[in-house]
C-alpha positions as CSV (number, residue, x, y, z in Angstrom):
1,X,3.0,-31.0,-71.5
2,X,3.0,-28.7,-68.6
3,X,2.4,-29.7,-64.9
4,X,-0.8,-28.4,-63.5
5,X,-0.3,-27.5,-59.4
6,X,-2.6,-30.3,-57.9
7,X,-6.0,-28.5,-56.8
8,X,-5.1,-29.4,-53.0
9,X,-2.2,-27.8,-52.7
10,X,-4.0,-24.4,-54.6
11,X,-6.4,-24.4,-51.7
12,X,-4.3,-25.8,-49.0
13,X,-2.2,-22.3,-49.6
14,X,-4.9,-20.1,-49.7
15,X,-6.2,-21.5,-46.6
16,X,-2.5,-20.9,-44.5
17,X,-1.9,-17.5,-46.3
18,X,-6.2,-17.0,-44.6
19,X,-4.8,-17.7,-41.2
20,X,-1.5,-16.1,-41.6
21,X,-4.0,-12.8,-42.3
22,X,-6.4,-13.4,-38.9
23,X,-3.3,-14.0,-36.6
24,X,-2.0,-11.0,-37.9
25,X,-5.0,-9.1,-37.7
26,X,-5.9,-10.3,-34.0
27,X,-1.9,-9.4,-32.7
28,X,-1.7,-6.6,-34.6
29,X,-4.8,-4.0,-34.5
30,X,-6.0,-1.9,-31.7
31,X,-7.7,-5.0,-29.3
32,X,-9.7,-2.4,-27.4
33,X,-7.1,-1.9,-24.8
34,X,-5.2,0.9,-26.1
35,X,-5.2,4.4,-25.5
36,X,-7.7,6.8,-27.4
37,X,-7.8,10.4,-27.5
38,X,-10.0,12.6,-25.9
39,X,-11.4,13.1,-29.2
40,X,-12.6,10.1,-29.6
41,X,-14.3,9.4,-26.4
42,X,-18.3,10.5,-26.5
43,X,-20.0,12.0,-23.7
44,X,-23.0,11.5,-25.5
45,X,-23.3,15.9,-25.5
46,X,-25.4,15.4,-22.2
47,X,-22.1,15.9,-19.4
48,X,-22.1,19.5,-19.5
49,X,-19.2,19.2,-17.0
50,X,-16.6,17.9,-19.6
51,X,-18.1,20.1,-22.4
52,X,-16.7,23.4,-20.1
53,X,-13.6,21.8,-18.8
54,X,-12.3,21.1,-21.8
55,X,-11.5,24.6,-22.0
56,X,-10.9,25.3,-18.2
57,X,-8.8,22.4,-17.6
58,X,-8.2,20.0,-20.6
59,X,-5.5,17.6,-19.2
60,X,-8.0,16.4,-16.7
61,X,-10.7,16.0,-19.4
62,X,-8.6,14.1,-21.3
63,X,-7.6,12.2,-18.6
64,X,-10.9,11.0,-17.4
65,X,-11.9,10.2,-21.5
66,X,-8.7,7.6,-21.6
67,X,-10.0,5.9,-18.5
68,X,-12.2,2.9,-18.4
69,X,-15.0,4.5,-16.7
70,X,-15.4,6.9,-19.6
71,X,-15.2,3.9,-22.1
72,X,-17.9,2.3,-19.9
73,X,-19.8,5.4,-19.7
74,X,-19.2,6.9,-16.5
75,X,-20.1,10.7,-16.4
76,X,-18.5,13.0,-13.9
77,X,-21.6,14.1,-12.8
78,X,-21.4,10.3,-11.5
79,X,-18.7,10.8,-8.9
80,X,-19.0,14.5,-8.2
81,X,-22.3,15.0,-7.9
82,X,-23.5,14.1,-4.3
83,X,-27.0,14.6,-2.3
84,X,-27.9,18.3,-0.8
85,X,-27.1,17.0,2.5
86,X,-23.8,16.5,1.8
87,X,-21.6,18.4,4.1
88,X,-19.0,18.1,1.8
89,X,-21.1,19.5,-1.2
90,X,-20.7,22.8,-2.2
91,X,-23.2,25.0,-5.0
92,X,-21.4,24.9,-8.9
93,X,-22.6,25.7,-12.3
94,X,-25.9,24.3,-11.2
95,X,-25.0,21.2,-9.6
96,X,-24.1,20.3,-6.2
97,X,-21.1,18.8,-6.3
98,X,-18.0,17.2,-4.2
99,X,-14.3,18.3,-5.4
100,X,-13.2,15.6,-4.2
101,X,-15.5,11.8,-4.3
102,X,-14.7,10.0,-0.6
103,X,-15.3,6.5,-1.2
104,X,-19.1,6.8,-0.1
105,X,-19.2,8.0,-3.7
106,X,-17.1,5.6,-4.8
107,X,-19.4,2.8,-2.8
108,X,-22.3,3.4,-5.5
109,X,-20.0,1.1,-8.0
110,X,-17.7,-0.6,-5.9
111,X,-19.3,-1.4,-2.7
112,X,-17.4,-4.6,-1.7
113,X,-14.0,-2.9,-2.7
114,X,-14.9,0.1,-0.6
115,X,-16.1,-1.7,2.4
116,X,-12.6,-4.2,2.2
117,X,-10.6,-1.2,2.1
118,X,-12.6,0.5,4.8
119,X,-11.9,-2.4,7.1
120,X,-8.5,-2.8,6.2
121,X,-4.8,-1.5,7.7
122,X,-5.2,1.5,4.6
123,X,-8.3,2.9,6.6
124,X,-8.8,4.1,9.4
125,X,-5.9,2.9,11.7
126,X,-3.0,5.0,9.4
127,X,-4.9,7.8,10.8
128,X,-5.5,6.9,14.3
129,X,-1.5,5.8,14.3
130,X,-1.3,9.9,13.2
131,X,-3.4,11.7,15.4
132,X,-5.5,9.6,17.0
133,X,-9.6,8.7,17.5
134,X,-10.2,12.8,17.7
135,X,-11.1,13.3,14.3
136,X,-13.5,10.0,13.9
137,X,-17.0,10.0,15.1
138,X,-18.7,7.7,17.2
139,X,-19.7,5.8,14.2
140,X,-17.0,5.5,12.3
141,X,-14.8,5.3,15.5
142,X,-16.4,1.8,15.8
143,X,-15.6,0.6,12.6
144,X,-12.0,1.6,12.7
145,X,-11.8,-0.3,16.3
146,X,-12.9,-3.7,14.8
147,X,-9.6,-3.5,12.9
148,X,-6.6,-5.9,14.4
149,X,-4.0,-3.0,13.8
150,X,-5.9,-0.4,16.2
151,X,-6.8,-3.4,18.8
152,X,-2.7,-4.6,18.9
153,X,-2.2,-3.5,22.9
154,X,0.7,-2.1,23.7
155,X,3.2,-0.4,20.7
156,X,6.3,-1.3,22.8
157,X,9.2,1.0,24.1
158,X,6.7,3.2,26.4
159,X,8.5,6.7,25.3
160,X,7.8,6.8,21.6
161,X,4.8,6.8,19.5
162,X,3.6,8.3,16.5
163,X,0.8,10.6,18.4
164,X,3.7,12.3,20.5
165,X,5.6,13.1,17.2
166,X,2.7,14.5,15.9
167,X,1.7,16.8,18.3
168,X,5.2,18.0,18.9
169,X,5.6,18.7,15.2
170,X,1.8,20.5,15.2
171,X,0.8,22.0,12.0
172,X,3.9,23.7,10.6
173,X,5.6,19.5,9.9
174,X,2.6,17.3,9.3
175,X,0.5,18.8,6.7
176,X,3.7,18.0,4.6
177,X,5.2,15.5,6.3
178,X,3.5,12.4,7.7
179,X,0.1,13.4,7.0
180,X,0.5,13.0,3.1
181,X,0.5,9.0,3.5
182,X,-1.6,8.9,6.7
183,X,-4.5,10.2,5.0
184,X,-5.4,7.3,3.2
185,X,-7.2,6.8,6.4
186,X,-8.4,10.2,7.1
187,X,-12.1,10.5,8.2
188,X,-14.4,12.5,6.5
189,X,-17.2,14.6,7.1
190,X,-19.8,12.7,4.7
191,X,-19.1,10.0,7.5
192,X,-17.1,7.7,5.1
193,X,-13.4,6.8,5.4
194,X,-10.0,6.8,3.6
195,X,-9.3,8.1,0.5
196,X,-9.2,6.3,-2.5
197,X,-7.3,8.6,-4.8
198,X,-4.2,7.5,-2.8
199,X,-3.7,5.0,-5.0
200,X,-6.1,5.6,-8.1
201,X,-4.9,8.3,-9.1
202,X,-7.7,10.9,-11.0
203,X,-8.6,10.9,-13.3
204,X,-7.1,8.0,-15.7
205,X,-7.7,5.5,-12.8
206,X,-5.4,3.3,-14.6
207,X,-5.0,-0.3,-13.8
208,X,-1.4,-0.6,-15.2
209,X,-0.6,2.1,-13.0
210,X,-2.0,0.4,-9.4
211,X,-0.3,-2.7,-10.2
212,X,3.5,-1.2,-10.4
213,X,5.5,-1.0,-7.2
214,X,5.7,2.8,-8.2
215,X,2.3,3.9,-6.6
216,X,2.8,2.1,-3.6
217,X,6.3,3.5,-3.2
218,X,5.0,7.1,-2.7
219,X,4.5,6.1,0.9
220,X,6.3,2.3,1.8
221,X,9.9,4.0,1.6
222,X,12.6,5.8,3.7
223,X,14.1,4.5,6.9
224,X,10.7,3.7,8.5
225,X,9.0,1.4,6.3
226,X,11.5,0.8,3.5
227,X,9.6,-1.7,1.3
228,X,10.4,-0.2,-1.8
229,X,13.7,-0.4,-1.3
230,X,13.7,-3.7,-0.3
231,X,11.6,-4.7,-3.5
232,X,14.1,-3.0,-5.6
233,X,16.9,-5.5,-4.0
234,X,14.8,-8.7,-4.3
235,X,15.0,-11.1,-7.2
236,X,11.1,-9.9,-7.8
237,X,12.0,-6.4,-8.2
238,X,15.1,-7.2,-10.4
239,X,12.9,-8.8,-12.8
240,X,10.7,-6.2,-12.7
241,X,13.0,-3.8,-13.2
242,X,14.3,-5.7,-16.5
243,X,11.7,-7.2,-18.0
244,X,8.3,-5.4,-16.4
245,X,8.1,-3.6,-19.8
246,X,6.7,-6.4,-21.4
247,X,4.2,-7.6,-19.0
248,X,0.3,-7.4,-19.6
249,X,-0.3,-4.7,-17.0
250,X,-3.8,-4.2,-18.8
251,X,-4.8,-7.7,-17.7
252,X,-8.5,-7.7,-16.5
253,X,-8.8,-7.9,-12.6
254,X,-9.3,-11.7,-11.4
255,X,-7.5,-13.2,-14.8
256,X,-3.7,-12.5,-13.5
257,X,-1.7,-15.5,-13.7
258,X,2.3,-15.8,-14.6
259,X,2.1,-15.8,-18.0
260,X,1.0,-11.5,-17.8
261,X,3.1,-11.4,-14.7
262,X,6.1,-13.8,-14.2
263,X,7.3,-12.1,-11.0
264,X,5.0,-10.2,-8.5
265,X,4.5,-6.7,-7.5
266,X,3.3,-5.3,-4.0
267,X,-0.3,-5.7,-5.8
268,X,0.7,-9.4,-6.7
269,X,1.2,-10.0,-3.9
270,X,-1.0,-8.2,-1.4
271,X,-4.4,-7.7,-3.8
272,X,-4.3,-9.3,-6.6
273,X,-6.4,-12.2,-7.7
274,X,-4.1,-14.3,-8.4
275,X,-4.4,-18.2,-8.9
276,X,-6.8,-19.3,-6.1
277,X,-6.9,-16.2,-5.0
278,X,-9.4,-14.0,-5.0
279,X,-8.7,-9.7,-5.5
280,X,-9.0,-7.7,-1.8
281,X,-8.5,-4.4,-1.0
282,X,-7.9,-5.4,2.6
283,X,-3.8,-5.3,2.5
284,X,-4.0,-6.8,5.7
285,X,-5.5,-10.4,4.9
286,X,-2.7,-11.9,3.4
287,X,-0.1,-11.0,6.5
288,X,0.1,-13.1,9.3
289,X,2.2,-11.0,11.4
290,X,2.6,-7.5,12.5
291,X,6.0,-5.9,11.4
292,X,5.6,-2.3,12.0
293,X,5.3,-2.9,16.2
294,X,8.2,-2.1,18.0
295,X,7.9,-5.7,19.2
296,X,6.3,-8.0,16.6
297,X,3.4,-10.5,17.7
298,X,0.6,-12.8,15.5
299,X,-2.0,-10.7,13.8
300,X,-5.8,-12.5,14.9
301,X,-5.7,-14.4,11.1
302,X,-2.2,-15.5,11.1
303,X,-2.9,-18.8,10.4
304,X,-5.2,-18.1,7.5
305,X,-3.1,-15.0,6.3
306,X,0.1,-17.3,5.7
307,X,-2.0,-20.1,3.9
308,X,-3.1,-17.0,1.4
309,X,0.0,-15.7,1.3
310,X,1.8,-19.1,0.2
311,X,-0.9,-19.8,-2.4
312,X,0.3,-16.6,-3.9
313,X,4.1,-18.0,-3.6
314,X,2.8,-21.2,-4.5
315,X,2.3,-20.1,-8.1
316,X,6.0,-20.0,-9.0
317,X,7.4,-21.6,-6.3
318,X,7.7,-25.2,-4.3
319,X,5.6,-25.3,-1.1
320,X,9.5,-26.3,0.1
321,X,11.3,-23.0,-0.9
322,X,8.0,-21.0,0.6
323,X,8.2,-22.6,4.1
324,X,12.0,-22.8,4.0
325,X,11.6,-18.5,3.2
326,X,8.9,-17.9,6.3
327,X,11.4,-19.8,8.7
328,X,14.6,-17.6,7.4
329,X,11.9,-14.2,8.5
330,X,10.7,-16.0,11.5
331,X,14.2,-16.2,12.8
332,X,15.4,-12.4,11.6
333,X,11.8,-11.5,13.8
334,X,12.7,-13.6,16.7
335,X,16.2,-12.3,16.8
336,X,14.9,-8.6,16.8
337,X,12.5,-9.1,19.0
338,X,14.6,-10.3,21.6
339,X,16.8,-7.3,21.4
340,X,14.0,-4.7,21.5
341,X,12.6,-6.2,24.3
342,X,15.6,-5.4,26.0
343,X,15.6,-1.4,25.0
344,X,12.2,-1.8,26.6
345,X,13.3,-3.6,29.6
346,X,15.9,-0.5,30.1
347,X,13.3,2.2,29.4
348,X,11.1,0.7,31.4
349,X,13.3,0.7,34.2
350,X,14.7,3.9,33.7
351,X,11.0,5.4,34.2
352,X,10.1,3.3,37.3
353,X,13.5,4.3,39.1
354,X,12.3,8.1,38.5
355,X,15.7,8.7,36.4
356,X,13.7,9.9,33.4
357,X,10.5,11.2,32.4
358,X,8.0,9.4,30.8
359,X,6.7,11.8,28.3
360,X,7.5,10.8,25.1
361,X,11.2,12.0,24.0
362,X,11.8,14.0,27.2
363,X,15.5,12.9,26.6
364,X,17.8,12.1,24.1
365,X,17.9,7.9,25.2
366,X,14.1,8.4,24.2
367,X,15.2,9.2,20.6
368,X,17.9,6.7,20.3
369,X,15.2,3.5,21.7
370,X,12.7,4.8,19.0
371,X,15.1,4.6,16.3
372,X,15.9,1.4,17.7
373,X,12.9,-0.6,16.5
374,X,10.9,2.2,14.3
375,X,14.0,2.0,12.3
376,X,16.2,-0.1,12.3
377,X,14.1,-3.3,14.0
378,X,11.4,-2.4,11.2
379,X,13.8,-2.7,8.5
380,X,15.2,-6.2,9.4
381,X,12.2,-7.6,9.4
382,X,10.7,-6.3,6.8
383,X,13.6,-7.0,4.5
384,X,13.4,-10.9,5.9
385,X,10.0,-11.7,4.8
386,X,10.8,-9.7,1.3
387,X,14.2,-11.2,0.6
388,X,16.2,-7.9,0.7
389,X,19.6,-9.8,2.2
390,X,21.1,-6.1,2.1
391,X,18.5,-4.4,4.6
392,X,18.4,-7.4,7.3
393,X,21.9,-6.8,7.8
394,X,23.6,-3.7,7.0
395,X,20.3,-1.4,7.4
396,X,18.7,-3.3,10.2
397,X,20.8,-5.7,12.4
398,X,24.0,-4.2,12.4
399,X,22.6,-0.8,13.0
400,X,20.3,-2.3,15.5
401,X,23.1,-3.7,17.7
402,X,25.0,-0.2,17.7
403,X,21.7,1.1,18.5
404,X,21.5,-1.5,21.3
405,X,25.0,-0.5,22.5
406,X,24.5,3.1,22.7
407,X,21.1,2.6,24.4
408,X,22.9,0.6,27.4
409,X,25.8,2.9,27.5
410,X,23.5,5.9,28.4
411,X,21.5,4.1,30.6
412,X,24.5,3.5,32.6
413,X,26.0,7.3,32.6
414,X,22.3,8.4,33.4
415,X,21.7,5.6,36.4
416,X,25.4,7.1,37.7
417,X,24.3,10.5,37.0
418,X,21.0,9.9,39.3
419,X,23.2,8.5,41.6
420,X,24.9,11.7,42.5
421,X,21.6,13.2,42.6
422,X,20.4,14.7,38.5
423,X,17.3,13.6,36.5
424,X,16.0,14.0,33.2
């Protein structure tokens, strides 16, 4: 007689090959998350604006129709179209329309982002550290003075700052030079500030995109402010340079924890939510110190800053390694600091004794002090607090004490040089 399968078994198979099937269809098929084509994005016929761009200038169409504000139903007509009063408005096609949103448009979505980054180190002091208040009115001139980088005091070696570079390298430099970052702060006549589009880039918007190193790296690099660099160096960027490609970049904002990431990014760490930490747009409220002065002091929320800082930390590493990291940059700070305090001591004097001038790089010591800390002081410190071994020393330190050297060598030929009677 032949063996019947027992009935349990029958069903106990049909019921693994079931869930075999839904696993496979859940990992498997589009989740929602994926890229569509422009095609198959609706603009429910009523955006006129897409139907004639789509002809005029089709990459930015389909752009926009990948982008999570198409999928949620965002028009352009949404961003672009602004009130009659608008100074920045201009007559089109029948509409009255911005070319370019400021975030008071983008304020009608996003209000608390928009105000964060409005009140942040992105706004209005990058261009105030450019040019200055000239641009800013009254109003916005007293928001951008409630920030702790305008209100800092004193930016250190008494010959060199950013507004004297700008001025003496007018209009034919900065448009391409400096003023390409800066203008993430840059006023605007609709009496809003910054620029958004710095970082979300138009007209995909794409969250993968502002959490990768890459976007922030168009501006945090070269001698100056070499975070990218630095990044690059650090076990963080190593891993991800090597693994990033498999991380859930597409993660929605808030939900981030190691499993999508298991190493941070300057988003990670700066804005992210990420464990008990909430998402800002205020890059400033997780620092507790400020690194870019010549001469580096406590920001007003230092204490609080670090604490939000090490939470971040705190979700891969012991609250041991984090403290032991913060005393290792303390020292690199304290170190530098000491050493541009005494450039400053010998500019200083150098001005009071009438041996130089002091307007901003009226001689070549002038340059070599700037360098001094904007470089090379800059570059230790910042590689200290983001575990780039190679830029505390060989780019920072060690050029900073030959930097040092040369600056007291000068001084000594100019102060014998004044002796028998010159002056620069």
């Amino acid at each position: 007689m032949t063996n019947q399968v027992p009935r349990t078994l029958i069903i106990g198979s049909a019921v693994t090959i079931l869930i075999l099937i839904i696993i496979y269809l859940f990992t498997k098929l589009p989740s929602g998350g994926e890229s569509k084509t422009a095609e198959q994005i609706s603009y429910s016929g009523a955006d006129k604006c897409a139907a004639c761009h789509r002809r005029v200038t089709p990459d930015i169409v389909n752009q926009f129709a990948l982008s999570t504000m198409a999928r949620a139903g965002v028009r352009c007509t949404d961003c672009h179209v602004v009130d009659r009063s608008n100074p920045m408005g201009k007559e089109h096609e029948g509409f009255f329309i911005t070319a370019s949103p400021t975030p008071k448009q983008c304020a009608n979505c996003h209000p608390a982002e928009t105000k964060q980054f409005e009140h942040s180190r992105h706004g209005g002091p990058a261009w105030v550290a450019l040019s200055g208040f000239a641009d800013f009115s009254a109003d916005q001139k007293k928001t951008v003075e409630q920030i702790p980088e305008v209100n800092r005091g004193p930016n250190g070696i008494i010959t060199a700052t950013r507004n004297a570079l700008f001025d003496m390298e007018g209009p034919s430099v900065t448009p391409a030079a400096c003023q390409t970052c800066h203008s993430i702060g840059k006023p605007n006549a609709d009496g809003s500030i910054g620029n958004c589009n710095k970082c979300h880039m138009r007209h995909e918007f794409s969250l993968e995109q502002v959490r990768k190193p890459e976007i922030c790296g168009q501006c945090h690099l070269g001698p100056d402010h070499p975070q990218t660099e630095i990044y690059h160096e650090s076990a963080h960027g190593v891993m991800y340079q090597t693994e990033g490609d498999k991380w859930n970049w597409r993660q929605k904002p808030g939900r981030l924890t190691t499993s999508d990431m298991p190493a941070p990014t300057c988003a990670t760490c700066h804005m992210s939510g990420f464990g008990n930490q909430g998402t800002t747009h205020d890059v400033g409220q997780r620092l507790s110190k400020f690194l870019f002065a010549a001469v580096t002091t406590d920001r007003p929320n230092a204490v609080e800053g670090r604490e939000a800082m090490k939470a971040i930390c705190a979700n891969c590493h012991s609250s041991r390694f984090v403290d032991e990291q913060y005393a290792k940059a303390d020292s690199v700070t304290a170190f530098v600091n000491s050493k541009v305090k005494q450039a400053n001591d010998i500019m200083e004097g150098l001005v009071k004794d009438g041996i130089i001038s002091n307007k901003p790089f009226a001689s070549p010591i002038s340059f070599d002090a700037f360098d001094l800390w904007h470089y090379y002081g800059r570059t230790a410190k910042f590689g200290a607090y983001m575990q780039g071994p190679d830029y505390v020393q060989w780019h920072g330190v060690y050029p900073l004490l030959q930097q040092l050297a040369k600056v007291k060598a000068e001084a000594a030929e100019l102060r014998a040089g004044h002796k028998r009677g010159g002056r620069l």
